[in-house]
Backbone as ProteinMPNN parsed JSONL, in Angstrom:
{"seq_chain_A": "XXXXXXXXXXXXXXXXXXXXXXXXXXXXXXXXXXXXXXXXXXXXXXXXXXXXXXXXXXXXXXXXXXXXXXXXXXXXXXXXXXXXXXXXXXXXXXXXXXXXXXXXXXXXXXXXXXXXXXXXXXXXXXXXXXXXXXXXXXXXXXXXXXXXXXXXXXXXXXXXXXXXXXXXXXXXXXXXXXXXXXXXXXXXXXXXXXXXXXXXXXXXXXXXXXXXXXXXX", "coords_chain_A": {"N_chain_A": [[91.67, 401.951, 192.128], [89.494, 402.13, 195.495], [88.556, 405.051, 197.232], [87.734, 406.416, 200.111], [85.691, 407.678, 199.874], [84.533, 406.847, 197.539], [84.057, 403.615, 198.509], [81.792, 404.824, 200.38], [79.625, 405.892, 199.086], [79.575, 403.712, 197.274], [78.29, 401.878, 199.476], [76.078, 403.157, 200.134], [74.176, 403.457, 197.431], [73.95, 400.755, 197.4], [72.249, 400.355, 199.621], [70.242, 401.602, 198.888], [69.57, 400.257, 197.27], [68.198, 397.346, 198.822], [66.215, 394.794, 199.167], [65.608, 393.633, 201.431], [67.322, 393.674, 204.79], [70.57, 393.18, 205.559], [73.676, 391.756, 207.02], [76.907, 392.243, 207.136], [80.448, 391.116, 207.729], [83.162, 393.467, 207.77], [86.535, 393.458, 206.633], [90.313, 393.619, 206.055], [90.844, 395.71, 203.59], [88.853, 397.473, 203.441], [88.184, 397.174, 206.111], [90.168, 398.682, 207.114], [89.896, 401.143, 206.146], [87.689, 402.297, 207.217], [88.81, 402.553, 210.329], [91.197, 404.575, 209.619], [93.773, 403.66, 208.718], [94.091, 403.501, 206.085], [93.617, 404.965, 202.853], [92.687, 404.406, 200.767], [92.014, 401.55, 198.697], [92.475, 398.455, 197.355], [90.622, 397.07, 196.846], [87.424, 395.374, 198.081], [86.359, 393.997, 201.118], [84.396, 391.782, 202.061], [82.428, 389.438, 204.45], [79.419, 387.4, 204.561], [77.388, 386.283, 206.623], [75.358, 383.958, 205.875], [74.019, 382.756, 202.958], [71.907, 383.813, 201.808], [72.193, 386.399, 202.33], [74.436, 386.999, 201.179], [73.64, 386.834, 198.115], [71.204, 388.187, 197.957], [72.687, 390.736, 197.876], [74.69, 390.055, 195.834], [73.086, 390.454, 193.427], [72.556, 392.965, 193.821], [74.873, 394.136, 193.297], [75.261, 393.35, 190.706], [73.087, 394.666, 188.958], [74.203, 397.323, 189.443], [76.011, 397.099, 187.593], [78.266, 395.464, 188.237], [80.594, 393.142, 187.33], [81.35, 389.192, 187.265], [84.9, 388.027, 187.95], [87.678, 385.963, 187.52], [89.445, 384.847, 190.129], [91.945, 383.835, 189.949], [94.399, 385.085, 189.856], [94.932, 386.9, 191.712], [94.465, 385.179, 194.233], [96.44, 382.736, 196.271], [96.856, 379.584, 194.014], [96.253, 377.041, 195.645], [94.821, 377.425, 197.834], [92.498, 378.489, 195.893], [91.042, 375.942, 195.728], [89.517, 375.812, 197.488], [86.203, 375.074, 199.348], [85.722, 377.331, 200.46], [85.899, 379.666, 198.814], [86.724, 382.792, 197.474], [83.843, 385.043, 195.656], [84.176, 386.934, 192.975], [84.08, 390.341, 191.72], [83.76, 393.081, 189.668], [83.994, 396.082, 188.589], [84.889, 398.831, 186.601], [87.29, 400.903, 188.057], [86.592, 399.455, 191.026], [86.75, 396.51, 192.938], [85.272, 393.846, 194.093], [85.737, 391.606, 196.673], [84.413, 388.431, 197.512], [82.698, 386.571, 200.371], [81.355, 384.08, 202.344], [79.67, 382.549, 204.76], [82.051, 381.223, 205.183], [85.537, 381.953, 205.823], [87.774, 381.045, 203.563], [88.892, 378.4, 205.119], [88.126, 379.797, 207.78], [86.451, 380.433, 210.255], [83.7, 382.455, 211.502], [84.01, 383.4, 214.313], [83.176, 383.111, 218.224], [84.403, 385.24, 219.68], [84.984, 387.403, 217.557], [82.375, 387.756, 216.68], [81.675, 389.039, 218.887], [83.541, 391.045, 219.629], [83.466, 393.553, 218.014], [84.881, 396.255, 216.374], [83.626, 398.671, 215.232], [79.987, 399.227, 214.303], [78.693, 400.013, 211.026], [75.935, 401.199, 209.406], [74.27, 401.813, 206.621], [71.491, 403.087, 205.961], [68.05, 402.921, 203.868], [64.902, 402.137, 202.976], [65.35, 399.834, 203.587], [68.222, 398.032, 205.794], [71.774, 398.123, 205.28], [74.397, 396.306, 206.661], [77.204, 396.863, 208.252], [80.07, 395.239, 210.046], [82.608, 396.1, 211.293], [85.555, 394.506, 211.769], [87.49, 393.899, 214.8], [91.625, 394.475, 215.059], [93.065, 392.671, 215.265], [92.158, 390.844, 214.501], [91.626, 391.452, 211.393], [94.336, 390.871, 210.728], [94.817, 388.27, 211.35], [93.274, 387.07, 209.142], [94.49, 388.792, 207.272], [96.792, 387.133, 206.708], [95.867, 384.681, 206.283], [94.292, 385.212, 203.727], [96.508, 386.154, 201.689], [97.407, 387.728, 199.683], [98.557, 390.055, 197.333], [100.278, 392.54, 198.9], [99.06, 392.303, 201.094], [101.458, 391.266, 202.953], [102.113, 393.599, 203.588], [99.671, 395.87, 204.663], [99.575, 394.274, 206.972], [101.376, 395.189, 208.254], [101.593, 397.838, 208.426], [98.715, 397.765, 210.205], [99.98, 396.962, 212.647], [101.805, 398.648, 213.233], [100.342, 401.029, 213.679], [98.375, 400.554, 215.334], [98.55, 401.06, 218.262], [97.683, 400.145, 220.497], [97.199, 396.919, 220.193], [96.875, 393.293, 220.782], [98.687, 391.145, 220.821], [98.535, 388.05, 222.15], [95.919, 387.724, 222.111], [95.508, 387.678, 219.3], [96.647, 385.265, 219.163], [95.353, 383.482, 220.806], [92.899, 383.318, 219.289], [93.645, 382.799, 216.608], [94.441, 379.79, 217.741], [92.088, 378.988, 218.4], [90.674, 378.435, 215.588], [91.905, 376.648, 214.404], [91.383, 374.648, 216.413], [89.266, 374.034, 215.534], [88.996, 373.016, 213.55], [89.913, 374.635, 210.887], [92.986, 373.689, 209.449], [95.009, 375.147, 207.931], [95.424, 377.07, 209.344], [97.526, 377.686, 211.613], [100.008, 377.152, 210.313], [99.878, 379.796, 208.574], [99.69, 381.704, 210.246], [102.094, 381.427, 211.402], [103.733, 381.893, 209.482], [103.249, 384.813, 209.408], [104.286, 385.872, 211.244], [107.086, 385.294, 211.409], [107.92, 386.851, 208.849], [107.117, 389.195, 210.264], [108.662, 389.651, 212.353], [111.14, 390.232, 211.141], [110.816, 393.302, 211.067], [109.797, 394.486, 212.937], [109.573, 394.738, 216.576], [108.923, 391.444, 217.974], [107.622, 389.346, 221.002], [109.392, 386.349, 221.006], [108.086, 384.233, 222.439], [105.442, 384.002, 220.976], [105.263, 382.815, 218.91], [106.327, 380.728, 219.538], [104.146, 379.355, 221.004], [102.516, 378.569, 218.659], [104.485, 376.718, 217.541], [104.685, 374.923, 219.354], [102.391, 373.614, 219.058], [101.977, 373.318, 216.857], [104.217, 371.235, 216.307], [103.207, 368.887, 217.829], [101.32, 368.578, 216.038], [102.44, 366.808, 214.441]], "CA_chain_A": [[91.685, 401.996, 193.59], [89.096, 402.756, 196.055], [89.252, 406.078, 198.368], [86.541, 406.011, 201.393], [84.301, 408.531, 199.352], [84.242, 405.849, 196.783], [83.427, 403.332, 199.62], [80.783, 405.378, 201.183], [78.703, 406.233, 198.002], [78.818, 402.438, 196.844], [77.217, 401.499, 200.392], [74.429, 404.315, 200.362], [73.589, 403.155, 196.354], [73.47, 399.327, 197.987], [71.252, 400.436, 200.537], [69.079, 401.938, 197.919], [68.187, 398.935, 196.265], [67.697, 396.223, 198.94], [64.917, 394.071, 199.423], [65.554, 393.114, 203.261], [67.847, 394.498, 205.542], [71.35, 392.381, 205.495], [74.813, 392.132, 207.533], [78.271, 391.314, 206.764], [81.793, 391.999, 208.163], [84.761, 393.835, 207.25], [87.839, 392.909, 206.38], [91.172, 393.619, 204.856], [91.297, 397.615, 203.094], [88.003, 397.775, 203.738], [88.184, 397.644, 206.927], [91.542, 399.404, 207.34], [89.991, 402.188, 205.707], [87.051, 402.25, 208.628], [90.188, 402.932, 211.139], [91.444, 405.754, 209.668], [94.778, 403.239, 208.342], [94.524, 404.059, 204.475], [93.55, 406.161, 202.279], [92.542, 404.059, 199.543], [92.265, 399.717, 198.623], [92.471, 397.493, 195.774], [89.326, 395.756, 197.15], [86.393, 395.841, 199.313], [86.551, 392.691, 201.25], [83.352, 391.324, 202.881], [82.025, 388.22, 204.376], [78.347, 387.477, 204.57], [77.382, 384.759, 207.236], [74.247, 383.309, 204.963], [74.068, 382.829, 201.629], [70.567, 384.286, 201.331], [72.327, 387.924, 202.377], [75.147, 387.416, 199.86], [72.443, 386.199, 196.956], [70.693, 389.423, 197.816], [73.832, 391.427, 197.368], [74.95, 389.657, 194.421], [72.035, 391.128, 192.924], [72.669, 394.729, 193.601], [76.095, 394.456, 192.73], [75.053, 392.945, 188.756], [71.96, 395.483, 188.71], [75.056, 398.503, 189.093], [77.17, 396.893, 186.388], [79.526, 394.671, 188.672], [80.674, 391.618, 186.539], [82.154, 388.24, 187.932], [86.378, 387.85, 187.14], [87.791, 385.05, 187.986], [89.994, 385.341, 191.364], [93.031, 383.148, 190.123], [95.64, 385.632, 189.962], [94.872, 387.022, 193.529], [95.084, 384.507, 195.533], [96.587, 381.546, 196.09], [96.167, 378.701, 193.74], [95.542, 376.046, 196.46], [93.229, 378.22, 198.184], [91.115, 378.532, 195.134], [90.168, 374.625, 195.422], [88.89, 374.849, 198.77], [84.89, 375.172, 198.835], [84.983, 378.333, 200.708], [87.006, 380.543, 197.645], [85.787, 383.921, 197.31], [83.223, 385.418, 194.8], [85.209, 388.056, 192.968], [83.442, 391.058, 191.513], [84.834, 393.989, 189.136], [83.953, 397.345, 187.608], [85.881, 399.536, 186.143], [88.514, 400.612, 189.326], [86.101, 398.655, 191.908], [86.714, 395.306, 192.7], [84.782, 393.139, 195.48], [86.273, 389.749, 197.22], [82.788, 388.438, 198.657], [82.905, 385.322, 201.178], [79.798, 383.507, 202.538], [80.272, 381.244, 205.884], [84.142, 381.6, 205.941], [86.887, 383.061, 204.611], [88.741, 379.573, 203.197], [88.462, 377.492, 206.185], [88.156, 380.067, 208.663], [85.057, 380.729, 210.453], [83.253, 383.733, 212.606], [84.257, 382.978, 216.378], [82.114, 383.748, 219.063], [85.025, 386.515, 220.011], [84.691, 387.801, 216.069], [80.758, 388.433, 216.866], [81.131, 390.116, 219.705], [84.794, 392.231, 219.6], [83.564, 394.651, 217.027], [85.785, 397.411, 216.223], [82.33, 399.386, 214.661], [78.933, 398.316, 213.166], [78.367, 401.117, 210.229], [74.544, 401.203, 208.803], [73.888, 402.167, 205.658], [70.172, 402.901, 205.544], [67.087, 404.02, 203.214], [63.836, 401.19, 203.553], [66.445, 398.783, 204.224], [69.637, 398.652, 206.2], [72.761, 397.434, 205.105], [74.946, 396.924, 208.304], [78.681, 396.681, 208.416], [80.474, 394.999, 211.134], [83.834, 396.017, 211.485], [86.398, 393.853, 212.598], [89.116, 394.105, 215.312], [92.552, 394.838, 214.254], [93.722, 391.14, 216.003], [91.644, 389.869, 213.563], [92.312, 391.78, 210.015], [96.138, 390.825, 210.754], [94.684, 387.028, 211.347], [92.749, 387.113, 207.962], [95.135, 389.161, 205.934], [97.858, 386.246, 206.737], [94.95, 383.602, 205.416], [94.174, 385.649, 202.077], [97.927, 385.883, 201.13], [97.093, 388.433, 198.695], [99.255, 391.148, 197.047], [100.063, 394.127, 199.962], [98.377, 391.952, 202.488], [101.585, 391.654, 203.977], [102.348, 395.735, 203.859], [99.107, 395.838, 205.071], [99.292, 393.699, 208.341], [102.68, 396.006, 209.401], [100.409, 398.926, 208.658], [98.328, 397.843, 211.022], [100.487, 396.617, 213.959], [102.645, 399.588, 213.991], [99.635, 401.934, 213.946], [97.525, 399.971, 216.388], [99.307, 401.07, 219.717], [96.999, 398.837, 221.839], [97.344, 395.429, 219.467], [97.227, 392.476, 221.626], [99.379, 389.93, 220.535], [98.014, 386.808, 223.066], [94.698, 387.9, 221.497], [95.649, 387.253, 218.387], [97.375, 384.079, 218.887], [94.442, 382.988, 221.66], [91.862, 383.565, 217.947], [94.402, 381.622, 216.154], [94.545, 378.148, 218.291], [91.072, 378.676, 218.79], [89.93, 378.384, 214.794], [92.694, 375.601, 214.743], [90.743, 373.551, 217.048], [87.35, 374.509, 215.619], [88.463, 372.982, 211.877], [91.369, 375.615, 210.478], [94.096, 373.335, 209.406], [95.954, 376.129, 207.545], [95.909, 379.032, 210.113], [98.91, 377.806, 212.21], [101.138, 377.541, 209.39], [99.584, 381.031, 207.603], [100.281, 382.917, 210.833], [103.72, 381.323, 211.968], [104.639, 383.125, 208.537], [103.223, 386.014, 209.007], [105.084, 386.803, 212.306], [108.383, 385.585, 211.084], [108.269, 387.944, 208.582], [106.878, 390.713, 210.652], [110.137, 389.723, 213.154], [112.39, 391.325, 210.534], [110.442, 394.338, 210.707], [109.52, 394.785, 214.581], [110.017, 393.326, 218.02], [108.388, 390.796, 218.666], [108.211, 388.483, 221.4], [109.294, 385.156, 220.862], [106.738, 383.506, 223.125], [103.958, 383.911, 220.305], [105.87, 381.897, 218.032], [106.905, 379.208, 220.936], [102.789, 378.645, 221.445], [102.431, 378.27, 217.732], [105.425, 376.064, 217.319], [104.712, 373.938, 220.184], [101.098, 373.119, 218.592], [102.512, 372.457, 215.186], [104.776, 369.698, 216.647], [101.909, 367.895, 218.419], [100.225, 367.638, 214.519], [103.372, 366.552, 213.376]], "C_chain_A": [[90.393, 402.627, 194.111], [89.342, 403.246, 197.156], [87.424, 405.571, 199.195], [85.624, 406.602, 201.294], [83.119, 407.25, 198.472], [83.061, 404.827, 197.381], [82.697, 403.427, 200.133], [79.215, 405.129, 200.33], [78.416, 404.332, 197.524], [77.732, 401.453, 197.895], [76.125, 402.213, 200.882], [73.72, 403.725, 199.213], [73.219, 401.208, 196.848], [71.836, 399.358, 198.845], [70.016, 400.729, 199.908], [68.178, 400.75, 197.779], [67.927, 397.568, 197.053], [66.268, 396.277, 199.129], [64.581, 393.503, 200.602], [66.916, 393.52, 203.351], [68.955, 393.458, 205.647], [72.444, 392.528, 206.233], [75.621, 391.916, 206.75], [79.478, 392.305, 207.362], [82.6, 392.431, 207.107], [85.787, 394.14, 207.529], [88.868, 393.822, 206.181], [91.245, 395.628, 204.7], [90.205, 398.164, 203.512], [87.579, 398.421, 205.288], [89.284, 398.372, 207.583], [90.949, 401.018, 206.91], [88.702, 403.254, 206.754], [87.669, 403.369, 209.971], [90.743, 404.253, 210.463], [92.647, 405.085, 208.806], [95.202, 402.959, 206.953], [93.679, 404.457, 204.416], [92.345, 405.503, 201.001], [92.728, 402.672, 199.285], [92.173, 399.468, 197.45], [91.163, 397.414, 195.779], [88.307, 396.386, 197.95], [86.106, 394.229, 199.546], [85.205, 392.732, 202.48], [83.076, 389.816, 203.017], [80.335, 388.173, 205.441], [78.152, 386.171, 205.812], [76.196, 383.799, 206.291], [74.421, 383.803, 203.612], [72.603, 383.578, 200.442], [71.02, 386.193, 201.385], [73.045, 387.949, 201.016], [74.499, 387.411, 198.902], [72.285, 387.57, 196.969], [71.898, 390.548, 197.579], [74.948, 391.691, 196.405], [74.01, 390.685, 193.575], [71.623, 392.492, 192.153], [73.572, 395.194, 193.155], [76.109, 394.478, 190.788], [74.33, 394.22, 188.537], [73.027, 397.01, 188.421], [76.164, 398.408, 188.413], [78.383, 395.973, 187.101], [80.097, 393.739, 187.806], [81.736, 390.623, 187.326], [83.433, 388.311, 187.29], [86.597, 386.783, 188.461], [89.237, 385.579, 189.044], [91.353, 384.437, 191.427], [94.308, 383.764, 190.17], [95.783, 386.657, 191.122], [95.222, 386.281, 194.117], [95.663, 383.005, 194.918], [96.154, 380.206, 195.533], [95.563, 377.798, 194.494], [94.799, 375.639, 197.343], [92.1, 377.95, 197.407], [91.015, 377.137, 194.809], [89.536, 374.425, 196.547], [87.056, 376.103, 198.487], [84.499, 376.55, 199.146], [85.693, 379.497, 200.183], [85.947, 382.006, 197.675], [85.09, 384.085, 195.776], [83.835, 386.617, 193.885], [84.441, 389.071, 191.665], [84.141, 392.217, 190.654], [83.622, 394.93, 188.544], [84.766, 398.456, 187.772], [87.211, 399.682, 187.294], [88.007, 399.881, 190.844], [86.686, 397.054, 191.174], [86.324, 394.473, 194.273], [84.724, 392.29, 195.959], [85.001, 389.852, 198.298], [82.869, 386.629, 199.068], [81.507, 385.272, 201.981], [80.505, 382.568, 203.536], [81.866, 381.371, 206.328], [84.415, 381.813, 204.935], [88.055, 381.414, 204.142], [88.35, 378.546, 204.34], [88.425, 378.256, 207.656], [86.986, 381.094, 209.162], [84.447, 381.776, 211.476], [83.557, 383.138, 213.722], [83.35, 383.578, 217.202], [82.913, 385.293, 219.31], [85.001, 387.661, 218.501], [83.224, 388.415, 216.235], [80.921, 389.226, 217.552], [82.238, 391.276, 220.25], [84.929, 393.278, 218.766], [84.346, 395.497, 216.841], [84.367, 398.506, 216.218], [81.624, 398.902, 214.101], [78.608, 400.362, 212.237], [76.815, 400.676, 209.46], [74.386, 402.231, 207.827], [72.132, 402.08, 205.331], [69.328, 403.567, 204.67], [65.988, 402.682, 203.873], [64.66, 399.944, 204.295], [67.664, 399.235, 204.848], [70.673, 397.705, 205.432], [73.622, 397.683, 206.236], [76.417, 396.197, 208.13], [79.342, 396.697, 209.547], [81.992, 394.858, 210.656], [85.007, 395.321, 212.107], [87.686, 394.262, 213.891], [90.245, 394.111, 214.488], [93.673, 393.171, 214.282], [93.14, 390.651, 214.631], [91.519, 389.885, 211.598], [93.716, 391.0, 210.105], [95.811, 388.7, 210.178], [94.284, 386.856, 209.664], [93.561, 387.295, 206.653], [96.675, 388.022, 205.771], [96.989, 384.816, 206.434], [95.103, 383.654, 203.747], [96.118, 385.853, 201.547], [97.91, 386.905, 200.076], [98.522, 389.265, 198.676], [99.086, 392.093, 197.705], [99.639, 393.809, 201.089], [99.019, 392.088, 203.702], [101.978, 393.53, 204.83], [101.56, 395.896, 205.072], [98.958, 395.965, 206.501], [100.437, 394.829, 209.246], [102.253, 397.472, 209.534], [99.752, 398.663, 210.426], [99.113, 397.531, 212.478], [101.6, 397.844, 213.998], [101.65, 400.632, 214.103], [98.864, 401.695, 214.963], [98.258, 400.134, 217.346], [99.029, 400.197, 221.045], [96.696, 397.209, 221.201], [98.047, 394.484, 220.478], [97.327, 391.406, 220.489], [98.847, 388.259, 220.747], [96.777, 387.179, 222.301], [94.593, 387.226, 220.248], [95.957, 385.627, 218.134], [96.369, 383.003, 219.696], [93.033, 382.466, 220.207], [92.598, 382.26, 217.297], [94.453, 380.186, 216.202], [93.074, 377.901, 218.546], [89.94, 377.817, 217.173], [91.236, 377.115, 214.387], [91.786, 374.632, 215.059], [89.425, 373.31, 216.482], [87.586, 373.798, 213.802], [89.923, 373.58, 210.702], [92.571, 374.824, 210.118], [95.258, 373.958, 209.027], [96.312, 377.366, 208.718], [97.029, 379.029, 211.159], [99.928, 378.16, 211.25], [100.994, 378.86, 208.916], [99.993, 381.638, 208.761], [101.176, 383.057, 211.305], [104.285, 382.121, 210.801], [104.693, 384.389, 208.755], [104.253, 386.51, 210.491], [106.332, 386.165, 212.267], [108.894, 386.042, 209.75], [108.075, 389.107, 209.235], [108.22, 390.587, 211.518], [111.359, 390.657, 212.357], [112.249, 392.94, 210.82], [110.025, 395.492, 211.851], [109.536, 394.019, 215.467], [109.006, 392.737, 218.467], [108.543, 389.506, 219.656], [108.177, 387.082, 221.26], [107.845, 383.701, 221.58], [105.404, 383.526, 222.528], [104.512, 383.193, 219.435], [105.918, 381.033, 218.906], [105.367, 378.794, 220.757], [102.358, 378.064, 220.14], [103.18, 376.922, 217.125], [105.04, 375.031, 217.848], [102.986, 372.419, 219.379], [101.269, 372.384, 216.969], [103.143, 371.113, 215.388], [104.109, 368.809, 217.188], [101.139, 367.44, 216.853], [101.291, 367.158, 214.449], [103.418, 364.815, 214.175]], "O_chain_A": [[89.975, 403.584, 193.459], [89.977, 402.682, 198.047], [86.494, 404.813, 198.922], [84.679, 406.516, 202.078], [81.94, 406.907, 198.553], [81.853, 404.859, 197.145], [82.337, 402.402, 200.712], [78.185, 404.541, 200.661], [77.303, 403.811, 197.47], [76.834, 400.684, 197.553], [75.404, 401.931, 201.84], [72.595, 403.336, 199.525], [72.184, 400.644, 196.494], [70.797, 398.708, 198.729], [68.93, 400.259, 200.246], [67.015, 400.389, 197.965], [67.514, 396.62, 196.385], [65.447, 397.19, 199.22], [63.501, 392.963, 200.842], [67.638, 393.713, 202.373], [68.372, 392.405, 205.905], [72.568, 393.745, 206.371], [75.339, 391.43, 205.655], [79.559, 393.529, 207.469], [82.738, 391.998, 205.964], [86.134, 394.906, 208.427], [88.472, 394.985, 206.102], [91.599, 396.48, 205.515], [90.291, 399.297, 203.986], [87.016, 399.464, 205.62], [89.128, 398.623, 208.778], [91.545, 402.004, 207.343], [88.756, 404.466, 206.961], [87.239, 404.44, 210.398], [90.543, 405.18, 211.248], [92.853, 405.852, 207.865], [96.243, 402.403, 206.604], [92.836, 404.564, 205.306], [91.393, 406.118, 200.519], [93.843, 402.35, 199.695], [91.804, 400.241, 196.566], [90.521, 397.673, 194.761], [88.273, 397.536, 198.386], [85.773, 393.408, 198.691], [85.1, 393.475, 203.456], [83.328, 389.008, 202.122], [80.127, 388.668, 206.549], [78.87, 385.174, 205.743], [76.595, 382.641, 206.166], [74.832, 384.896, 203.222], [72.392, 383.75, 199.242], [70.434, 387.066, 200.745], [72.661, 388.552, 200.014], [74.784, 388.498, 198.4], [72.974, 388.273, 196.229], [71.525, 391.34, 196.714], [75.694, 392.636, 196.148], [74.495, 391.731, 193.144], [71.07, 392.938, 191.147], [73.594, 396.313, 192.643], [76.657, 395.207, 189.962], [74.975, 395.013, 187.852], [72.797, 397.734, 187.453], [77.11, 399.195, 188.432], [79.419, 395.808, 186.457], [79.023, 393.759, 187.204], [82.738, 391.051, 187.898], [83.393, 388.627, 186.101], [86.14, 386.687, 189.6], [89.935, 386.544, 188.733], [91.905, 384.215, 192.505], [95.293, 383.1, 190.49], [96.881, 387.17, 191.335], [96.302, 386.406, 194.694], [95.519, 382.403, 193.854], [95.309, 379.56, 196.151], [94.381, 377.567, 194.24], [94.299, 374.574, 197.705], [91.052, 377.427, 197.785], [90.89, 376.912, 193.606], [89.027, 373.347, 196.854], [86.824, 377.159, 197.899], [83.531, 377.116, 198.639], [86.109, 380.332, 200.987], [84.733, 382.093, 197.863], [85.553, 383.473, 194.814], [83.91, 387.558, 194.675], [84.242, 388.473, 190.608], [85.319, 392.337, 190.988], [82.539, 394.514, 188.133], [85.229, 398.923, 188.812], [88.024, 398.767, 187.421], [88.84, 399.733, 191.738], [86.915, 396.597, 190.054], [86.994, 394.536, 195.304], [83.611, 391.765, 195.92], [84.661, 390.599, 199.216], [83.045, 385.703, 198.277], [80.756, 386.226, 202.185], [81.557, 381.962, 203.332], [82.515, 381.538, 207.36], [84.015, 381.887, 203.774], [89.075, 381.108, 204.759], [87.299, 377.921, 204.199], [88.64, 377.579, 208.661], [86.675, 382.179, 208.671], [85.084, 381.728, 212.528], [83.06, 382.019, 213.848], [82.753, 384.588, 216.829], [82.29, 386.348, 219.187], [85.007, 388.863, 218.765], [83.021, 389.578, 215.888], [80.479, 390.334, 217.247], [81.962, 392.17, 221.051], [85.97, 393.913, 218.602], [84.868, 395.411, 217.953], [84.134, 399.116, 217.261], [82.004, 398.074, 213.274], [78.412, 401.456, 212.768], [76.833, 399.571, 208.919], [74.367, 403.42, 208.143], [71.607, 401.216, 204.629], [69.583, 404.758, 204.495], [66.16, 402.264, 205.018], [64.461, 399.366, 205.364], [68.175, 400.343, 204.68], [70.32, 396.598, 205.027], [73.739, 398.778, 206.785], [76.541, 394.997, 207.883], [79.419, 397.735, 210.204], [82.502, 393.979, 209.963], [85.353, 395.81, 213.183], [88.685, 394.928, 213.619], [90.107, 393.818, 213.3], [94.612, 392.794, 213.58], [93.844, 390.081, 213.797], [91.396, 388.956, 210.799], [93.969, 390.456, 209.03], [96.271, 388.065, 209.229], [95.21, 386.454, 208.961], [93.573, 386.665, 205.595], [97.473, 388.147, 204.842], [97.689, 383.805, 206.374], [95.587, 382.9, 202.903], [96.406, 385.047, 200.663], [98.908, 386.67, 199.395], [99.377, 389.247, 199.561], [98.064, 392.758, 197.539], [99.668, 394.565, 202.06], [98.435, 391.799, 204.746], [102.035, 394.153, 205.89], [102.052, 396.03, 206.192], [98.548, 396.909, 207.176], [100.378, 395.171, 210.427], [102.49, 398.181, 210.512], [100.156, 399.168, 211.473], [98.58, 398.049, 213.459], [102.287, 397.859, 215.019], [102.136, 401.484, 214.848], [98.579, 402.685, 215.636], [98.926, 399.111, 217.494], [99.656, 399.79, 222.023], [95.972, 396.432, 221.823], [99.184, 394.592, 220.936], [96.533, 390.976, 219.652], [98.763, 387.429, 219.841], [96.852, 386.349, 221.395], [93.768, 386.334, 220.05], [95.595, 384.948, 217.172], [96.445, 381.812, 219.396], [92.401, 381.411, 220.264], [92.268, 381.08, 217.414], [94.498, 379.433, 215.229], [92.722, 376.769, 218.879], [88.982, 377.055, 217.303], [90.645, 376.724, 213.38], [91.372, 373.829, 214.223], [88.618, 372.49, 216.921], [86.722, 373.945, 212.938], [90.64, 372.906, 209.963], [93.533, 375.418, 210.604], [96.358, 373.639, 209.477], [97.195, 378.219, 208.807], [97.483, 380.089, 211.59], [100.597, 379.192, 211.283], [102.108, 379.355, 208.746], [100.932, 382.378, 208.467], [101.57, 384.141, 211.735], [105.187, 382.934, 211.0], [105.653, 385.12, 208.512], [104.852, 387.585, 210.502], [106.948, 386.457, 213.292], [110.045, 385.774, 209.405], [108.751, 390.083, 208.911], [108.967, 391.553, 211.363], [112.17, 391.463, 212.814], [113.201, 393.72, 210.824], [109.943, 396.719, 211.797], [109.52, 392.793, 215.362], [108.204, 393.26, 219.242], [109.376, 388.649, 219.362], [107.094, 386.505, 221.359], [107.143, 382.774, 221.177], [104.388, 383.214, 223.149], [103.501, 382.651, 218.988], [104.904, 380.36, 218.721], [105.296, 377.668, 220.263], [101.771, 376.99, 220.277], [102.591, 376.165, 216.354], [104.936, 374.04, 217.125], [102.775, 371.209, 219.306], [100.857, 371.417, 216.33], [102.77, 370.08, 214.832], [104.532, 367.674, 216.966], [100.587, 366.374, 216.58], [100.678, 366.193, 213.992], [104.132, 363.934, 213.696]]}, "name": "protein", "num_of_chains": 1, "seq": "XXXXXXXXXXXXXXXXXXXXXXXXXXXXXXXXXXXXXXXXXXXXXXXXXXXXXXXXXXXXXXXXXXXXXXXXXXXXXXXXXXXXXXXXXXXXXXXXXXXXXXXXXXXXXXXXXXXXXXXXXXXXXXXXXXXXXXXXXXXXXXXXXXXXXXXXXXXXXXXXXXXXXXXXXXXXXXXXXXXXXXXXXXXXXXXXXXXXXXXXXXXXXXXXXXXXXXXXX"}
């Protein structure tokens, strides 16, 4: 597991060794751990928008002993055939799910650029810059990745998030839908009729979801 010391120290030793100054968001524990909403992750979940940042970050990750493992008993097999599968990274209790362009078929939004939660900078000659995600939008993500705890996770966050907009979420949703997304109706009608067992929610975010599913159908 990593704790947020862990976390800290592996993005100061990154910063060390680039060669140009790079972004990428975060996700998932990573960014849960940002928030204050654990303690500690499996993972460190990032996504790079160019493949020239990740390359360069590949790099630094091999150079401090990372090694590639293959990412089939994480996630979903029928995930890992689509082109945009994650890169999956390991040493010893680190382990780093790294995404380039999108996360499976689901892509930065203009509201994703510019709804930050926090940008964190890790600098020495170079920066490394970490763009934190909204909490609308971990919940969206962690009901993509399907992972082990993801859904714990998401009820983590929506009972700790006191100001979690719902319509926000579901507004993100129909929007990466239209934009391409064929999975993210079905991935998030699950995730909020399991979170229904668990807290109140109102039906009318399911109804907008529902209604859009029967139009593909």
């Amino acid at each position: 597991m990593i704790n947020q010391k862990d976390q800290t120290d592996l993005f100061n030793i990154i910063s060390k060794n680039l060669k140009r100054n790079i972004d990428c968001y975060a996700f998932g524990g990573t960014a849960m751990m940002f928030y204050g909403y654990k303690e500690e992750t499996k993972d460190i979940d990032i996504l790079f928008k160019t493949e020239e940042e990740r390359d360069e970050f590949l790099i630094i990750i091999k150079k401090i002993g990372f090694v590639e493992n293959n990412p089939v008993k994480i996630y979903v097999p029928e995930k890992l055939k689509d082109k945009y599968k994650p890169l999956m990274f390991v040493r010893e209790d680190y382990r780093i799910d790294i995404f380039v362009k999108k996360i499976f078929k689901t892509i930065i939004s203009p509201k994703m650029e510019e709804d930050l939660f926090a940008v964190h900078e890790f600098k020495d000659k170079f920066t490394f810059k970490i763009k934190v995600l909204r909490t609308e939008h971990i919940v969206m993500l962690k009901g993509i990745t399907e992972r082990d705890k993801d859904f714990a996770d998401i009820l983590t966050i929506v009972k700790k998030d006191t100001t979690f907009k719902w319509q926000y979420l579901i507004d993100e949703v129909i929007w990466q839908y239209n934009n391409g997304d064929g999975w993210i109706l079905f991935d998030t009608e699950k995730t909020l009729r399991e979170l229904k067992q668990y807290i109140y929610l109102e039906n009318k975010y399911l109804k907008q979801l529902e209604a859009i599913v029967k139009k593909k159908r």
